[in-house]
N, C-alpha and C positions, 0 to 999 in steps of 0.2 A: 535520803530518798532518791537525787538525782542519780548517786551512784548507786543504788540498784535497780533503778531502770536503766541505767546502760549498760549492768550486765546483766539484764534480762536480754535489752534487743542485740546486743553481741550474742549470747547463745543463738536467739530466735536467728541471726544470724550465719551465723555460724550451721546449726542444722539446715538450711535452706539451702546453704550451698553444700553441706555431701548428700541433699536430697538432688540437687543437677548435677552433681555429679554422679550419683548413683544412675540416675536417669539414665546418664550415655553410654553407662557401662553396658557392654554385650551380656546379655540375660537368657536363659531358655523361657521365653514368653510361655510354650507350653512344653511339657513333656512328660514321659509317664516309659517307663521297664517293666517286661516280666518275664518267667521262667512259663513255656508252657510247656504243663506237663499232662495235660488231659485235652479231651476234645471236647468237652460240655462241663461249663459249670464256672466255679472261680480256681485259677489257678494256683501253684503256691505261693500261700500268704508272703514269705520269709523271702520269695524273689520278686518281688513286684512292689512300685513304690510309682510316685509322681503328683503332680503339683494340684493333683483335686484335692477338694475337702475331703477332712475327714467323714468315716463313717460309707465313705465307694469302694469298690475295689474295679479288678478287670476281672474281665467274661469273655471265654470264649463259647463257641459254639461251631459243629462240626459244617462242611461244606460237600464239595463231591470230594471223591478218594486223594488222601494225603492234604486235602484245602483246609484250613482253620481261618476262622473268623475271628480275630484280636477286639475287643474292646474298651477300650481307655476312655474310663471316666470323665463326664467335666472339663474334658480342655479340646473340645473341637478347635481347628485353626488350619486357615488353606497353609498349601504351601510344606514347610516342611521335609525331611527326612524319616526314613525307617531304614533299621540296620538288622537283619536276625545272621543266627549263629545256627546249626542242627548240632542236635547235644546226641550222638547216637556211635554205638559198638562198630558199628557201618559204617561205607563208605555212602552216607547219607549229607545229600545238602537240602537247605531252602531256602527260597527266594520271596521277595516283596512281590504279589501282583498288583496290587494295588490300592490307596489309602484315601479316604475324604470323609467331611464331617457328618453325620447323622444326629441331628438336635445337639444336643450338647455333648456328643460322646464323639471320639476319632475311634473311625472303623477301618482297620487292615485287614487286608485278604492278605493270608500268607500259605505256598504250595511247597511240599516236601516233595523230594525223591531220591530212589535210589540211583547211581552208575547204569547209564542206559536210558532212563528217562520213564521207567516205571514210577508212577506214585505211589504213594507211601506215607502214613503218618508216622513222625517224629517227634518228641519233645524239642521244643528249639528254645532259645533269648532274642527276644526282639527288645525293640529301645525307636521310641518317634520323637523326635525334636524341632520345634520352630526358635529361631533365634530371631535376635533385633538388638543395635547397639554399637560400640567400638568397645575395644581394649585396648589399654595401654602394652606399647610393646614389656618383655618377651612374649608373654599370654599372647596366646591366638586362637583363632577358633573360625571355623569357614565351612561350607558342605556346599555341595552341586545334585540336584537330582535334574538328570538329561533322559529322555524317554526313547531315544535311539533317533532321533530328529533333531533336538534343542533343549535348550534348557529349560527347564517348567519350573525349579525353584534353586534359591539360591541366600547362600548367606556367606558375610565376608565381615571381620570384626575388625577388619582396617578400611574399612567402607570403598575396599575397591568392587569389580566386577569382575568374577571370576568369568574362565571361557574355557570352550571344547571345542576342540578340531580332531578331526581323523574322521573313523566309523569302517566299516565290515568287521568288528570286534579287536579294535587299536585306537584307544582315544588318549588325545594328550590334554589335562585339565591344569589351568593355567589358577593359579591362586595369587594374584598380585595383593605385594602389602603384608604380606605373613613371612614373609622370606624368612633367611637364619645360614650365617655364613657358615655351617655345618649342616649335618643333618640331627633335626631335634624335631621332637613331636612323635604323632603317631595317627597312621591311614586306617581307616575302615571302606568298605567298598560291597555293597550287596548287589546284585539281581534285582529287578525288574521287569515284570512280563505275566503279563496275564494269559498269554496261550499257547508257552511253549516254554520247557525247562531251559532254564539258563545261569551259568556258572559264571561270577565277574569277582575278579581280586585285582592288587598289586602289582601291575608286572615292572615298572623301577619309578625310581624318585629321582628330582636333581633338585635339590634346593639351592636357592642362592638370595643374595640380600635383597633381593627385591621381589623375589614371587617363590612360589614351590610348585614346581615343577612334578607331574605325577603319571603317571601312564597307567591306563584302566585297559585291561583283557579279559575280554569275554567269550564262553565257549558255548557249545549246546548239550544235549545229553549226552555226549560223548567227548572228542575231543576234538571237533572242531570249531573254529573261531565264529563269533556271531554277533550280528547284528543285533542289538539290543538295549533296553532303557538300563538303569543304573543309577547308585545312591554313592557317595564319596563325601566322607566328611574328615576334616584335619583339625585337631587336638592337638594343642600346646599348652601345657600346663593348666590345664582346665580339663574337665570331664566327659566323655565322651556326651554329656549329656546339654552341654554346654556353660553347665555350673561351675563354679568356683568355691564359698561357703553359702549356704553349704551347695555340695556335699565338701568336706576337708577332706576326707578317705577316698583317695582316689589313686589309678598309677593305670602306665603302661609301658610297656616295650615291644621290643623290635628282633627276636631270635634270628638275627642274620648271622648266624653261625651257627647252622645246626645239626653241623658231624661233630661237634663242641660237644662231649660227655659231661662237662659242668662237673658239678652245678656252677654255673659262670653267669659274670654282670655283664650284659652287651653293652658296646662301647659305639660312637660316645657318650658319654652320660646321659649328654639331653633327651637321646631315644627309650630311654630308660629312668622312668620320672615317676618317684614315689612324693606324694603330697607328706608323707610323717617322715621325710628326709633319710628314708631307710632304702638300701639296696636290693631290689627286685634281683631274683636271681633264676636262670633257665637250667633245666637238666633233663637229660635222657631218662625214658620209661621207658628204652626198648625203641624196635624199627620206626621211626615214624612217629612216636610220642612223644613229648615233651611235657615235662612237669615243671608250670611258674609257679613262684613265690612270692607275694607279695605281701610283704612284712606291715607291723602296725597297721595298716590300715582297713583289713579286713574287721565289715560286721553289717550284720545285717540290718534292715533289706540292700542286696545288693546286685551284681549287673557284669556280663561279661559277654564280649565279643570278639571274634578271632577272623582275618582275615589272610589267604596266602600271597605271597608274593615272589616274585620272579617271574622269568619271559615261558615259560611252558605252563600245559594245561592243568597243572597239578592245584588239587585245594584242598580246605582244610577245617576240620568242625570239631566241637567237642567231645571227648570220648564218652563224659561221663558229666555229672553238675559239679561243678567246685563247689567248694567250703571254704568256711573258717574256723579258725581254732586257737586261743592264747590272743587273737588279735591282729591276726595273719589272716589271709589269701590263701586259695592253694587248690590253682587250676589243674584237677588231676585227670584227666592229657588235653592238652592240644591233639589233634589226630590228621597227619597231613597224607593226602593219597594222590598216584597216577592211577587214573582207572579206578582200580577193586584192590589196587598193592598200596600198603603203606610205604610211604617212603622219608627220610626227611629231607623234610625244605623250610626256607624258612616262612617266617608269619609272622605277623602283628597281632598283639592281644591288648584288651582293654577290658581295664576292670575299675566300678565303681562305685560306694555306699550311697547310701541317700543321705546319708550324716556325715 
């Protein structure tokens, strides 16, 4: 008898402590994807997923010209991040104007346009994330939303405090605590702005063991540099959503080489990180295109977002919705443009199941 009550309270033990430890793990407190592909109604089923009950889905509803109205079920929460993507034949982008909770639902204004600063509706991926927590190093995970002033939210999974300095459309955001004596991980970067188009990507990285180092470039409807708010969040072996298991299906990469005809694995590794231990691979679709691959871990529901990077005004959006198939990925294009011309450059892509 005495010896099975002390392996009762060794279990009862034992579970107490991976419940404090799970506790300080970095978690997406809330979060929720989807693929919008309509201006009223529920989006598609097959790209939308997130941490509400079952039996919700998201809803949009239309705004003025090219404005969608996102909403995400059950996980109102200040603070946070929004990333979208424009999924369109076009040189079409879109930007976050602006996100906060209405009853229990997170409401985002998201504005499309075309080159020029005409509006426009587009199917886009958006993705909103609140974190809290640490990780144990390599995993890392951090985001900054700066609203062209300061910073309004922030999350760091080494419990440092991230920072911003610069502005007229050149910010340098400081990530202490996530460092990595190469470069490993992967940037996202949206727009922000509720009254005026605005274009913000990658313009370089300098990581080193103690912070990552990142440079945010933003332009206006054309191609001059701008003043303006912005979303930046950094992915290390975690998901852009800020999970771990799940989701297990997840990856991204870095096509910094994209006069590269491939189909080739961008090096080094790190930047290039499939969760089912399988090699993502980049290749040409023609001027300006690019087709990833991203092995095993494709299935739905699932999640994809593309940012460009480099010091010029060039950016970069989906051609088209990816798919899966056999259990792969398979981003059919990236689509990077100066102006109205395709051209290539490179980009960051993030892709990720809910499983």
């Amino acid at each position: 008898m005495t010896f099975t009550i002390l392996c009762v309270l060794a279990m009862l033990m034992t579970g107490l402590t991976a419940m404090a430890t799970g506790a300080r793990a970095a978690v997406p407190d809330r979060w929720g994807f989807a693929l919008v592909n309509i201006t009223s109604g529920i989006p598609d089923p097959s790209h939308q997923a997130g941490n509400w009950p079952a039996g919700f889905n998201v809803s949009v509803s239309p705004g003025g010209v090219g404005q969608t109205y996102v909403r995400f079920p059950q996980i109102a929460s200040p603070g946070g991040v929004v990333h979208v993507t424009a999924v369109s034949d076009n040189a079409h982008w879109c930007q976050a104007q602006k996100w906060a909770p209405t009853g229990p639902d997170m409401l985002v204004a998201v504005q499309c346009y075309r080159y020029g600063g005409a509006p426009v509706f587009t199917p886009f991926s958006i993705v909103f994330e609140t974190s809290s927590g640490t990780l144990p190093a390599p995993q890392a995970f951090g985001y900054v939303h700066y609203n062209g002033a300061g910073i309004t939210s922030q999350f760091n999974s080494a419990a440092g405090v991230n920072t911003v300095a610069g502005g007229a459309g050149v910010w340098t955001v400081q990530l202490p605590g996530l460092g990595s004596s190469g470069f490993a991980g992967n940037l996202q970067v949206t727009a922000v702005n509720p009254a005026q188009p605005a274009r913000c990507k990658v313009g370089a990285w300098a990581p080193s063991v103690n912070a990552q180092a990142v440079q945010v470039r933003c332009h206006n409807a054309t191609n001059v540099p701008l003043n303006t708010g912005w979303t930046l969040s950094y992915q290390r072996e975690r998901a852009i959503t800020g999970g771990a298991l799940p989701p297990g299906r997840f990856g991204y990469t870095f096509d910094n080489v994209p006069a590269n005809p491939g189909p080739y694995a961008p090096v080094p590794p790190a930047v290039n990180y499939n969760s089912g231990g399988a090699t993502n691979t980049v290749q040409s679709a023609g001027l300006g295109l690019r087709l990833v691959t991203f092995p095993i871990v494709g299935a739905l529901q699932d999640h994809v977002q593309v940012t460009a990077y480099g010091p010029g005004p060039e950016y970069c959006n989906l051609q088209t919705v990816w798919t899966t198939s056999g259990g792969s990925a398979f981003v059919r294009n990236v689509a990077c443009y100066n102006a109205t011309t395709r051209v290539d450059r490179a980009s960051m892509v993030s892709y990720t199941s809910r499983f």
